[in-house]
MIGU-551528 format. One record per residue: residue number from 1; x, y, z of N, C-alpha, C in turn; chain. Coordinates in nm, 3 decimals. Layout:
n_nX_nY_nZ_caX_caY_caZ_cX_cY_cZ_chain
NUM_X_Y_Z_X_Y_Z_X_Y_Z_A .
...
//
This chain:
n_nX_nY_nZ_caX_caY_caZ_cX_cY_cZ_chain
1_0.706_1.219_-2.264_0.743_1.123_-2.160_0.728_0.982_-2.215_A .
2_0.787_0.893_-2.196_0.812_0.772_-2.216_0.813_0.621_-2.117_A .
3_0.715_0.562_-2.137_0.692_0.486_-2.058_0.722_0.498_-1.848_A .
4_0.675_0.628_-1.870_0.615_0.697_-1.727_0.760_0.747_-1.672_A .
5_0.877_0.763_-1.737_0.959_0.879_-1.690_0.956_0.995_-1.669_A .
6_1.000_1.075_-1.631_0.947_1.238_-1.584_1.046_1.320_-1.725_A .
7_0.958_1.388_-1.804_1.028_1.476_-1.888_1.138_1.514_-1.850_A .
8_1.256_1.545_-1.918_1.370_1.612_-1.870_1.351_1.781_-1.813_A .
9_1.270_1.857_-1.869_1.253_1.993_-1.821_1.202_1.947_-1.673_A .
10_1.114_1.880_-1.638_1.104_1.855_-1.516_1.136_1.772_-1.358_A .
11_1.244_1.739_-1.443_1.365_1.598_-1.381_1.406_1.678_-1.269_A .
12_1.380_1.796_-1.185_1.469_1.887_-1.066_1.364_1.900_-1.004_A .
13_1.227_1.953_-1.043_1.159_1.947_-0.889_1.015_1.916_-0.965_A .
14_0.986_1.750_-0.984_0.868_1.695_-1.046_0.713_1.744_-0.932_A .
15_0.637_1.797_-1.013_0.494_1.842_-0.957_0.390_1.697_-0.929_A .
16_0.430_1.688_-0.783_0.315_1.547_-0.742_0.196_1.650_-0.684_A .
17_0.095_1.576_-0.763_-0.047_1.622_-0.691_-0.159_1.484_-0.631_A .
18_-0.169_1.503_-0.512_-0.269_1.456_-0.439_-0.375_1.458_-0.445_A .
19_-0.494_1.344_-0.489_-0.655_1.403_-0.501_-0.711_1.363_-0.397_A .
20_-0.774_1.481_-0.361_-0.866_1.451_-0.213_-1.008_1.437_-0.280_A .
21_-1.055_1.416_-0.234_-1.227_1.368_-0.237_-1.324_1.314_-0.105_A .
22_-1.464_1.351_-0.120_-1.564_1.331_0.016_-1.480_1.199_0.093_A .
23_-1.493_1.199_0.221_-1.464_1.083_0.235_-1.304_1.003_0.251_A .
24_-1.232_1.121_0.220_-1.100_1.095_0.216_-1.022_1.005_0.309_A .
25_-0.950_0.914_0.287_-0.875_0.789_0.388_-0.782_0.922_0.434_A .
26_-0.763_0.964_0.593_-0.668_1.017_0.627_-0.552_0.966_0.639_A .
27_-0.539_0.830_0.679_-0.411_0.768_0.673_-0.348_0.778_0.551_A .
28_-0.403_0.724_0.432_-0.343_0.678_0.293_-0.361_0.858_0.266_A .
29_-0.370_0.948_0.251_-0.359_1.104_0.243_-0.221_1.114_0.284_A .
30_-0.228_1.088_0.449_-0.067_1.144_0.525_-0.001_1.065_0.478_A .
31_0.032_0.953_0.463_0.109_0.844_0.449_0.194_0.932_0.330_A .
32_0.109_0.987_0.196_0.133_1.038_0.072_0.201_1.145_0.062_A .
33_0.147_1.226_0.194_0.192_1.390_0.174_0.342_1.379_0.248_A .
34_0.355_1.268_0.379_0.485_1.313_0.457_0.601_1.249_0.384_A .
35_0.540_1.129_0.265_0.633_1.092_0.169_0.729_1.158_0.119_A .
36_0.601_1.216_0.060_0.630_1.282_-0.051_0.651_1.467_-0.038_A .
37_0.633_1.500_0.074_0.627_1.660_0.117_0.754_1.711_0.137_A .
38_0.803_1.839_0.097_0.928_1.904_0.100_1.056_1.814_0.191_A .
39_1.157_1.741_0.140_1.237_1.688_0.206_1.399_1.706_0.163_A .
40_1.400_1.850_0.073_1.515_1.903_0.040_1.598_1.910_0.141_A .
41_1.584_1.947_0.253_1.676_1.935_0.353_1.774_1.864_0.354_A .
42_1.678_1.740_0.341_1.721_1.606_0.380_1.793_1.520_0.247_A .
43_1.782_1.528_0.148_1.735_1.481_0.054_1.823_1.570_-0.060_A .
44_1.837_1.668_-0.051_1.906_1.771_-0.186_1.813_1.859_-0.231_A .
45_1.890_1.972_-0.380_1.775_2.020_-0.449_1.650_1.988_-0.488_A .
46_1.736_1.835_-0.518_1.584_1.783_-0.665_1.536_1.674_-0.538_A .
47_1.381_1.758_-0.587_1.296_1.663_-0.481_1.159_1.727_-0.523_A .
48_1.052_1.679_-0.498_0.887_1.705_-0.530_0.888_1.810_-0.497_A .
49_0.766_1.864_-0.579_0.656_1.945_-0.513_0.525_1.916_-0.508_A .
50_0.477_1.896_-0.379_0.407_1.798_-0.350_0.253_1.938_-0.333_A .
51_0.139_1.914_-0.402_-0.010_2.003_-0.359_-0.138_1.957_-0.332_A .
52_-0.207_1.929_-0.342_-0.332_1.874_-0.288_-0.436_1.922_-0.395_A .
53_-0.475_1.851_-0.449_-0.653_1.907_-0.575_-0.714_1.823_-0.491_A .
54_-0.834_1.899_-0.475_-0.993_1.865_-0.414_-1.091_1.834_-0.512_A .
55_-1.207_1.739_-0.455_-1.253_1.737_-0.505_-1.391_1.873_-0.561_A .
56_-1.401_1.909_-0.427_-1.455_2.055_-0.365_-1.394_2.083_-0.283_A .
57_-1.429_2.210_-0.240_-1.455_2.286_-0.097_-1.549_2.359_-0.058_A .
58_-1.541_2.345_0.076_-1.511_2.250_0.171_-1.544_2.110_0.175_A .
59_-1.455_2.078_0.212_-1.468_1.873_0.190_-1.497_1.816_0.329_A .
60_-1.564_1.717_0.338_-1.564_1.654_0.416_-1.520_1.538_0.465_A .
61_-1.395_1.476_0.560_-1.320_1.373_0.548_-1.324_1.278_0.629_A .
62_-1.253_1.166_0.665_-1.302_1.063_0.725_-1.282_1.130_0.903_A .
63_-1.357_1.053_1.002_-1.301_1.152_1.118_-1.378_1.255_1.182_A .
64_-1.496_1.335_1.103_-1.562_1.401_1.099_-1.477_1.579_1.067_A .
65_-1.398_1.559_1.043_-1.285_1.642_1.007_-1.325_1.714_0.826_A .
66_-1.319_1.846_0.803_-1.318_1.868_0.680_-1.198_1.981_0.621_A .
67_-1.216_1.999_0.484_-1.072_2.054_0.420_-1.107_2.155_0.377_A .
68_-1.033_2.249_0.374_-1.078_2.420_0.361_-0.996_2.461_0.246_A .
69_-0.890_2.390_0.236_-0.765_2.424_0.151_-0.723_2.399_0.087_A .
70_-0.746_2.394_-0.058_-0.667_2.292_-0.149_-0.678_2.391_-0.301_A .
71_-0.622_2.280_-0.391_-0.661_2.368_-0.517_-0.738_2.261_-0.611_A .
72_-0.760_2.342_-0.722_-0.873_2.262_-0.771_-0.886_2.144_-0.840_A .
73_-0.946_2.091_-0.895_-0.883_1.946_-0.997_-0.840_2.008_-1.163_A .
74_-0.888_2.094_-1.211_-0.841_2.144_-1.301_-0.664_2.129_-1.263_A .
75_-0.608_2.197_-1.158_-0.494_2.236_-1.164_-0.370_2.069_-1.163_A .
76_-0.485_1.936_-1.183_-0.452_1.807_-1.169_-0.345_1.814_-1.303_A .
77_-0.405_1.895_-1.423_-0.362_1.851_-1.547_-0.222_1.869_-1.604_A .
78_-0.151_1.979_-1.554_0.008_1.963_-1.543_0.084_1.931_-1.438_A .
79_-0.003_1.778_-1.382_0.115_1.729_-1.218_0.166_1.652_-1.357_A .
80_0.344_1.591_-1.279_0.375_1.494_-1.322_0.386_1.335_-1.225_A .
81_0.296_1.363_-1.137_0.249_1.245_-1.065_0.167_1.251_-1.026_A .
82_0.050_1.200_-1.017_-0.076_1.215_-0.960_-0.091_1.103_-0.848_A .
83_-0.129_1.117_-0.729_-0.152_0.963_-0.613_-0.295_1.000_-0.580_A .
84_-0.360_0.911_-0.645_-0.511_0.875_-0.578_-0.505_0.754_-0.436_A .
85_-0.541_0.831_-0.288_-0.555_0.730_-0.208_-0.714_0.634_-0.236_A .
86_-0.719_0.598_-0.132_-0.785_0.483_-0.154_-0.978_0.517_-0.134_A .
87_-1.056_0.484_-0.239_-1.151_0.526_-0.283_-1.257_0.491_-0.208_A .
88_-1.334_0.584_-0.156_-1.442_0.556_-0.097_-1.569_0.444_-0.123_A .
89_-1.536_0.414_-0.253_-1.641_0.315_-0.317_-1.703_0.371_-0.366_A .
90_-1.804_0.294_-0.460_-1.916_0.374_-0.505_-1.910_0.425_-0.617_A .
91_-1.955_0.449_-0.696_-1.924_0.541_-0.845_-1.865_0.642_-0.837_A .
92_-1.768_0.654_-0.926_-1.643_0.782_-0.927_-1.751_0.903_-1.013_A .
93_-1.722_0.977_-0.938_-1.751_1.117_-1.017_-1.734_1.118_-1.124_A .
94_-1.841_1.167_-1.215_-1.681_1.221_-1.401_-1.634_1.332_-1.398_A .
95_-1.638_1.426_-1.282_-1.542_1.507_-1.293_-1.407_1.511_-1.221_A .
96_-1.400_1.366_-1.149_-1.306_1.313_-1.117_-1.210_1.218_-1.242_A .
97_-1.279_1.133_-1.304_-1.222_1.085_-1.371_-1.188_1.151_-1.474_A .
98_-1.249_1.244_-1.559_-1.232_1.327_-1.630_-1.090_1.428_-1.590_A .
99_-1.059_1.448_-1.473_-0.930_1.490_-1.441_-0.798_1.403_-1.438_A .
100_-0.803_1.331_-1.349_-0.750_1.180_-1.392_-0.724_1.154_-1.546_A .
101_-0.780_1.154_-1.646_-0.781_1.114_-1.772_-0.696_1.249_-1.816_A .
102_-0.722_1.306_-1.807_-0.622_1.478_-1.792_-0.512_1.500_-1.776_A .
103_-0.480_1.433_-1.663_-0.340_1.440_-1.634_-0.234_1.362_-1.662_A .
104_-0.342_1.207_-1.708_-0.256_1.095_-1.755_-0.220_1.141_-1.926_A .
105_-0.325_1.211_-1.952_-0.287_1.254_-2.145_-0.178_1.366_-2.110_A .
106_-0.191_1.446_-2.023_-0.062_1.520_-1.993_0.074_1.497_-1.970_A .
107_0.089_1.368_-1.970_0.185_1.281_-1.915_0.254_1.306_-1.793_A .
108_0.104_1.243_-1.685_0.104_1.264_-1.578_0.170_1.099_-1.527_A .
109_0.231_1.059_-1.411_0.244_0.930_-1.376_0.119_0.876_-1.261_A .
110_-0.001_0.824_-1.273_-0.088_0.809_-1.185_-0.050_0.695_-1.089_A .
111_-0.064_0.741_-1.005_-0.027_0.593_-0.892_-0.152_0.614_-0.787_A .
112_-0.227_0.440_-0.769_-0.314_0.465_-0.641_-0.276_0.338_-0.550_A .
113_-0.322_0.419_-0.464_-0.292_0.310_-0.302_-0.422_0.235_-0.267_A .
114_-0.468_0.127_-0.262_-0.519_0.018_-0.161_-0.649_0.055_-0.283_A .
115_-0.790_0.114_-0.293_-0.891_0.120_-0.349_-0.889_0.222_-0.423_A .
116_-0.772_0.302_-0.439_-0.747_0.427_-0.518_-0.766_0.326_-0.702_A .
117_-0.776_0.223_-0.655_-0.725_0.173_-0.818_-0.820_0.167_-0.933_A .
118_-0.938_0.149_-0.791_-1.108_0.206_-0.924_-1.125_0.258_-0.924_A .
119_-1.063_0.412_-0.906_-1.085_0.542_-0.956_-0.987_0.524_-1.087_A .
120_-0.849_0.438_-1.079_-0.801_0.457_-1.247_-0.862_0.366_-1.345_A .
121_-0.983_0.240_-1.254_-0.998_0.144_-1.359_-1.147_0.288_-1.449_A .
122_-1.189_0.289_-1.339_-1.318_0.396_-1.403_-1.261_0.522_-1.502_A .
123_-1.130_0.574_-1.501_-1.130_0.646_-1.618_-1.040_0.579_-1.724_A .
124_-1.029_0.442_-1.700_-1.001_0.307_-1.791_-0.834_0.311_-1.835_A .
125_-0.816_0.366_-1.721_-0.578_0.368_-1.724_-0.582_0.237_-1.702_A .
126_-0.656_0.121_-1.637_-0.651_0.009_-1.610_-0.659_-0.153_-1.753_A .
127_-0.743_-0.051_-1.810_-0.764_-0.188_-1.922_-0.626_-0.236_-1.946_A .
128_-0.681_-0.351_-1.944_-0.540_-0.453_-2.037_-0.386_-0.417_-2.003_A .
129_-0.408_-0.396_-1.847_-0.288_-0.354_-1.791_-0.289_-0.455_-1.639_A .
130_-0.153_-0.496_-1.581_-0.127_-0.512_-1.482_-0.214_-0.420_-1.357_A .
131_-0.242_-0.479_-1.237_-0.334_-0.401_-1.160_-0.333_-0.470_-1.039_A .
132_-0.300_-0.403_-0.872_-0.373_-0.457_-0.787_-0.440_-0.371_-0.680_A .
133_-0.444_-0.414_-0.592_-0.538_-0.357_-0.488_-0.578_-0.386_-0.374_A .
134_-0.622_-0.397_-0.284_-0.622_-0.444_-0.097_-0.669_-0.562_-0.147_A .
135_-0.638_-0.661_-0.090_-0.692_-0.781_-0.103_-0.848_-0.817_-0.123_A .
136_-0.885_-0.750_0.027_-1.028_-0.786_0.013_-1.116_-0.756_-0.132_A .
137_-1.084_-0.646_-0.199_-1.148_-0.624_-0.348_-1.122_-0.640_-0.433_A .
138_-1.018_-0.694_-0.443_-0.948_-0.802_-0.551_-1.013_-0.871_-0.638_A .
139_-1.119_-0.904_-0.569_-1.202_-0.995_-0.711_-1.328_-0.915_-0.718_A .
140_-1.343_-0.818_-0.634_-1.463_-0.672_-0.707_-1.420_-0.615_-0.803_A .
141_-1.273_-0.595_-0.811_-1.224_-0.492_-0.932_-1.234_-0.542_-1.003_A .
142_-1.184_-0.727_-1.025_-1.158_-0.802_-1.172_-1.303_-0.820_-1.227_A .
143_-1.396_-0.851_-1.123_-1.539_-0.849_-1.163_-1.635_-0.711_-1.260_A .
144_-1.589_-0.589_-1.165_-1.625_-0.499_-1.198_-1.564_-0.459_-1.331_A .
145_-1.435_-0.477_-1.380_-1.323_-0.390_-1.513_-1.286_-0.540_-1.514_A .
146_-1.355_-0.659_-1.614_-1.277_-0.755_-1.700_-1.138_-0.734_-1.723_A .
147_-1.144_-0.616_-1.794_-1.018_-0.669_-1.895_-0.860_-0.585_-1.831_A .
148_-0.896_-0.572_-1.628_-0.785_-0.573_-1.613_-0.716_-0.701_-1.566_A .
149_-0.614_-0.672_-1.570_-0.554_-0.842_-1.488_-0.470_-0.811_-1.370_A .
150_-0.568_-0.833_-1.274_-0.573_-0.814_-1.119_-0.473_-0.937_-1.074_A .
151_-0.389_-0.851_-1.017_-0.315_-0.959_-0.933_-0.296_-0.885_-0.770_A .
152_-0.358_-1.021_-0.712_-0.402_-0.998_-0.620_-0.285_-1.020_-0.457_A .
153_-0.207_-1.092_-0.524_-0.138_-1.134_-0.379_-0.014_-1.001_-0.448_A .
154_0.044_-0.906_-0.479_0.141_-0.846_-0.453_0.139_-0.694_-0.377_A .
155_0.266_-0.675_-0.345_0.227_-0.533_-0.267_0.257_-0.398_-0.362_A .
156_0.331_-0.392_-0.519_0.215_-0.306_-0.605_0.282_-0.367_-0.723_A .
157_0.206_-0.291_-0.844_0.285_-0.344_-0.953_0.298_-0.183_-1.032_A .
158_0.392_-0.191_-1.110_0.454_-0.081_-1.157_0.447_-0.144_-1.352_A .
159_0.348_-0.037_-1.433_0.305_-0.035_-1.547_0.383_0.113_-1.615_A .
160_0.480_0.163_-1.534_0.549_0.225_-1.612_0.477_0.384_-1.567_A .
161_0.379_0.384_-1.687_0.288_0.526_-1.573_0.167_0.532_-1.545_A .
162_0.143_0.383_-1.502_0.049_0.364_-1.429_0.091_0.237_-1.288_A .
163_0.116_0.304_-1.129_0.153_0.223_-1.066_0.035_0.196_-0.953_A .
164_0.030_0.094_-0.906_-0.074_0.036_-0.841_-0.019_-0.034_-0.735_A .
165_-0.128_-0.017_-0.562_-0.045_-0.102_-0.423_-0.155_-0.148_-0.402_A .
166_-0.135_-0.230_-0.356_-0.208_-0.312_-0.266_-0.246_-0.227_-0.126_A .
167_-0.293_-0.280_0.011_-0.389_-0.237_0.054_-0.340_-0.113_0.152_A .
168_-0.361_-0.023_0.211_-0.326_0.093_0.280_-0.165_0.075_0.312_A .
169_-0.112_0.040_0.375_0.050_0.070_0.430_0.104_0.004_0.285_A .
170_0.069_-0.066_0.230_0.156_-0.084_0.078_0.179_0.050_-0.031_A .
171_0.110_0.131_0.041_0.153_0.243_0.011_0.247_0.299_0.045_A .
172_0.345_0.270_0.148_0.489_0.308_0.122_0.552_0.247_0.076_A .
173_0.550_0.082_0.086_0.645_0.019_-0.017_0.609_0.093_-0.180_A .
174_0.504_0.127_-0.228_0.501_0.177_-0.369_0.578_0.299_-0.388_A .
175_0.553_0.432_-0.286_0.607_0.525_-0.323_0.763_0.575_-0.270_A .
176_0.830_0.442_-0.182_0.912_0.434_-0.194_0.992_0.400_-0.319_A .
177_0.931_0.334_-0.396_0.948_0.247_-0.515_0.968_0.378_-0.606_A .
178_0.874_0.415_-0.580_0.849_0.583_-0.678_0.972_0.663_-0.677_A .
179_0.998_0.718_-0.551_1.155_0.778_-0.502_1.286_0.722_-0.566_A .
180_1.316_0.571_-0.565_1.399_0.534_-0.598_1.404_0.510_-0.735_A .
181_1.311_0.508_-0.839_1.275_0.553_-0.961_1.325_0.657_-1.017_A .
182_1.310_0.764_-0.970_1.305_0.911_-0.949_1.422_0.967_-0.940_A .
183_1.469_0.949_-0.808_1.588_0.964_-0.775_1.719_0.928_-0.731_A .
184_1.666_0.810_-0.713_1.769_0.657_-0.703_1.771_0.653_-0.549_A .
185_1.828_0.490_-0.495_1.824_0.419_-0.421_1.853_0.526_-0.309_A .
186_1.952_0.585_-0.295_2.010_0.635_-0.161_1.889_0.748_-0.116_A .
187_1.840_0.812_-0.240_1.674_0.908_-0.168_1.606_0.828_-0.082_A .
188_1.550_0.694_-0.131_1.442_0.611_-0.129_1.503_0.556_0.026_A .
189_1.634_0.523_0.028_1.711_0.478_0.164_1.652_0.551_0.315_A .
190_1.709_0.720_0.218_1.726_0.806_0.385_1.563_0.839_0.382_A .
191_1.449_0.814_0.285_1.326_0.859_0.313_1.307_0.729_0.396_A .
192_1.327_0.626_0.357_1.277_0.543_0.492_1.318_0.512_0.608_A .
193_1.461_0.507_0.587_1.555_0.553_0.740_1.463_0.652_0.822_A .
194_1.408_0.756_0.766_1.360_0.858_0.855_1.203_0.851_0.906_A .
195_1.123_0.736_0.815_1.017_0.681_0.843_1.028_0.552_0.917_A .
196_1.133_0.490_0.968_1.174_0.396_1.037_1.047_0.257_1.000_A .
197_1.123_0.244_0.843_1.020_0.071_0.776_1.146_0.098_0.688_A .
198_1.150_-0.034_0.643_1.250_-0.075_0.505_1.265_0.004_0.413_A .
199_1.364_-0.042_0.306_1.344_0.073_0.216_1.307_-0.019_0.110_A .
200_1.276_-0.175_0.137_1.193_-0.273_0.023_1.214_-0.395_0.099_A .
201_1.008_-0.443_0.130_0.980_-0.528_0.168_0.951_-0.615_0.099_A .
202_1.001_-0.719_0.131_1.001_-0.898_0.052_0.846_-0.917_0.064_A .
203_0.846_-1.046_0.017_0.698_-1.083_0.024_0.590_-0.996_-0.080_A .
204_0.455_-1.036_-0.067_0.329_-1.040_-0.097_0.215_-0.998_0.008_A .
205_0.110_-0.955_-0.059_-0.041_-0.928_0.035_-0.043_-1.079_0.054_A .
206_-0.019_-1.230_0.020_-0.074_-1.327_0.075_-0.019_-1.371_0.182_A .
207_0.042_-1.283_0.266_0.147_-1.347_0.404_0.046_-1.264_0.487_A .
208_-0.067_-1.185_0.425_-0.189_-1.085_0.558_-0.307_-1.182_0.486_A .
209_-0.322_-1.275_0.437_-0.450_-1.367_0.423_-0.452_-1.388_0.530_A .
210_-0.631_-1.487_0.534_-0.647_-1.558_0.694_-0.570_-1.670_0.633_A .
211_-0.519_-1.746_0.716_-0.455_-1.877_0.693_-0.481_-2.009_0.777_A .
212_-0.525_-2.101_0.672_-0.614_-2.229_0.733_-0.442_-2.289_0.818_A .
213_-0.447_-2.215_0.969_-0.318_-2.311_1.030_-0.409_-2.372_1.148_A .
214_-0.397_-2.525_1.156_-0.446_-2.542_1.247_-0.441_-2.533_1.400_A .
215_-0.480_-2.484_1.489_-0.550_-2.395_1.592_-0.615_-2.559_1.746_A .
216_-0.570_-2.597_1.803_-0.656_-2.674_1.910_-0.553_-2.618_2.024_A .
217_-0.612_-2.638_2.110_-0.599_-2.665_2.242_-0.535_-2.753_2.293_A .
218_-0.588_-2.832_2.224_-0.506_-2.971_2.271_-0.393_-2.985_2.226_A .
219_-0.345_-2.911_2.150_-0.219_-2.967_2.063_-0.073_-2.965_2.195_A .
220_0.042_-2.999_2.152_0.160_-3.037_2.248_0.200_-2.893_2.288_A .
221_0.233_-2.787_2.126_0.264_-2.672_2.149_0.180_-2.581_2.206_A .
222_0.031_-2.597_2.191_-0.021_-2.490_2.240_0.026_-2.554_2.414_A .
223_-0.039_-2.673_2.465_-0.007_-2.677_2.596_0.140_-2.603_2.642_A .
224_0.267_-2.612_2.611_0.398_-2.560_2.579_0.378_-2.446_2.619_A .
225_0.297_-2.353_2.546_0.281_-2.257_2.514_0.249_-2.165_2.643_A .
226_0.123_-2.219_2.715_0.047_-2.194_2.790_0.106_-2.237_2.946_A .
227_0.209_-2.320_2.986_0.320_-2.387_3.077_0.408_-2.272_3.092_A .
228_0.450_-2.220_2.958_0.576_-2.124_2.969_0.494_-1.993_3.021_A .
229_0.375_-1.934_2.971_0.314_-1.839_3.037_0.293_-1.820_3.159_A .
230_0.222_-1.967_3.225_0.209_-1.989_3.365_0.332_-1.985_3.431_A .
231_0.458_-1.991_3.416_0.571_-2.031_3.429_0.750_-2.044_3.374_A .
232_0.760_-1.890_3.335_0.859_-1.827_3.227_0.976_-1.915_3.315_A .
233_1.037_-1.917_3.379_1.111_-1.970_3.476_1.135_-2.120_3.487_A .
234_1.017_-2.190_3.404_1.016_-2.328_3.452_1.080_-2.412_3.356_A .
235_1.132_-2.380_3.238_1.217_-2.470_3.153_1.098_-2.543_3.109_A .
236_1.197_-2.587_2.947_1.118_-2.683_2.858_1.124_-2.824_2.903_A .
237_1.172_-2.843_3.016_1.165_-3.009_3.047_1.107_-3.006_3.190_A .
238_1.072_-2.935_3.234_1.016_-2.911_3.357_0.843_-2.984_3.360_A .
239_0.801_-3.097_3.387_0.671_-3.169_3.414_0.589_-3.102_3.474_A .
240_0.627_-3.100_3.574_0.546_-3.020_3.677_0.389_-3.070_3.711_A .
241_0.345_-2.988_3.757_0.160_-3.000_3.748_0.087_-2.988_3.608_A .
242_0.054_-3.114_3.556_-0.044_-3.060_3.464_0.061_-3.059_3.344_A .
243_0.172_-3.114_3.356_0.272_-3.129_3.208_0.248_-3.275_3.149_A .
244_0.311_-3.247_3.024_0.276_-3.392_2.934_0.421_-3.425_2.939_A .
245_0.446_-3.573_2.892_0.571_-3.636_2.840_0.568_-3.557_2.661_A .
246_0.458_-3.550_2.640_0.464_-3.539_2.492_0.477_-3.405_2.437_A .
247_0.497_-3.320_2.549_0.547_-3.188_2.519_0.694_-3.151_2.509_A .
248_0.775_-3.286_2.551_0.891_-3.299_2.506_0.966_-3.177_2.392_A .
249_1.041_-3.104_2.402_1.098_-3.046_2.256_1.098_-3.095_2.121_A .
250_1.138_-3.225_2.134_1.169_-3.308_2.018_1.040_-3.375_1.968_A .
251_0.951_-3.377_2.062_0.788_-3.425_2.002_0.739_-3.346_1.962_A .
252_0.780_-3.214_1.934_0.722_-3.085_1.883_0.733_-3.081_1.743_A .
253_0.861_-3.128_1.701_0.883_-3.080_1.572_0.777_-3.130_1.437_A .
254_0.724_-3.237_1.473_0.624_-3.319_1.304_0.503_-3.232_1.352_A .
255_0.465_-3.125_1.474_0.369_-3.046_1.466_0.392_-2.894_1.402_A .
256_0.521_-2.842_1.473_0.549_-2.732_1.375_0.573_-2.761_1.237_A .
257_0.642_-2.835_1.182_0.660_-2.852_1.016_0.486_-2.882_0.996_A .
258_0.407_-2.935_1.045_0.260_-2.950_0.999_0.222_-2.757_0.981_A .
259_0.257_-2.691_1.076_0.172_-2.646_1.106_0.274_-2.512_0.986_A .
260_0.415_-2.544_0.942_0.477_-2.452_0.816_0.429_-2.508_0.704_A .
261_0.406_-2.599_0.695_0.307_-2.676_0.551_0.174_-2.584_0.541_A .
262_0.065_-2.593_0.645_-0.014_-2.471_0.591_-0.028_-2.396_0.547_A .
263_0.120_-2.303_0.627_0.081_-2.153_0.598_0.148_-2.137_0.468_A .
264_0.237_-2.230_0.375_0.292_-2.257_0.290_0.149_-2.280_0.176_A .
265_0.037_-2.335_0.204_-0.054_-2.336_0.127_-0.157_-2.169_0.119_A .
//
């Protein structure tokens, strides 16, 4: 395999495996499996086969919910995609990473979602590679693994066969990304047509920062704001009780451009 393409013997129905572990994010799990789970129907011959490796069994998952069913991490070592969701924290197993490291020498394609990404920095797919991750740990990972180069505001970055998202739902923009890789645009189309989200969202993780916009009470628009609530019916020029001259439409505008300058910072 070559810079994370899928061998040709396995270009018709590529083996994605899922790693579950204690603690498992159920969202970033389903998000992965309904992706990525039998959609020949829909979709044609060539399409995944999508299985689940545990870390044990029985597992215990987020929810108070546990897993009875899976196969083992050994069987990690001939996927040709591996998706680690997003990691409980804490020190990775080595018989986690040790699988992981397995499947990537197998020429596996590893991709993780939101905190899945220090499970690849810990079996070190990360060094000296492109990398991101949910915002908030963004500068735990770069702290924790130097010598990756964390970039922090995108929603994933793609290292060929090692791909990385940003924080929980950037996990479909990635493995949409994956699909259309795979199998080209029109898969990647009707898989999200049928998940009803894009089939590629613009932007960055820095449009979900907090953002210093300034916030009073007093301002023209918030009053505006709070007139039209009391009063859907009453028009933007309507005084009334308790209206300003300076809520005018046209006195609005050097507050909104103030207030697109912020969020621009």
């Amino acid at each position: 395999m070559v810079n994370g393409e899928i061998g040709q013997h396995r270009l018709d129905r590529p083996r994605v495996v899922i790693l579950a572990y204690r603690g498992l994010n159920l969202f970033e799990y389903a998000l992965a499996f309904d992706i990525l789970r039998d959609r020949r129907q829909e979709i044609g011959p060539r399409w995944y086969r999508t299985e689940l490796c545990a870390e044990r069994l029985p597992l215990d998952v987020e929810g108070g919910l546990a897993l009875t069913s899976a196969l083992g991490l050994d069987k990690m070592a001939d996927a040709d995609i591996v998706v680690v969701p997003g990691w409980r924290m804490g020190p990775v197993p080595s018989e986690i990473v040790d699988a992981v490291r397995a499947a990537h020498v197998g020429g596996a394609r590893i991709a993780s979602i939101c905190t899945g990404a220090f499970v690849l920095a810990a079996a070190g797919l990360l060094d000296n590679r492109r990398a991101t991750t949910h915002w908030k740990f963004a500068a735990a990972l770069a702290e924790m693994h130097p010598k990756i180069r964390v970039e922090p505001d995108v929603l994933y970055v793609d290292e060929g066969d090692i791909v990385t998202s940003a924080g929980s739902a950037a996990g479909i923009d990635m493995l949409l990304h994956l699909i259309r890789r795979d199998f080209g645009a029109v898969a990647s189309n009707k898989v999200a047509r049928m998940l009803v989200v894009p089939p590629h969202r613009d932007g960055g993780q820095a449009q979900f920062f907090d953002q210093a916009v300034p916030r009073t009470e007093d301002s023209a628009f918030a009053r505006l704001i709070d007139r039209l609530r009391r009063d859907p019916g009453g028009g933007l020029h309507d005084q009334g009780a308790g209206g300003h001259r300076g809520d005018e439409p046209q006195n609005l505008v050097p507050e909104l451009q103030g207030c697109h300058r912020a969020r621009a910072l």
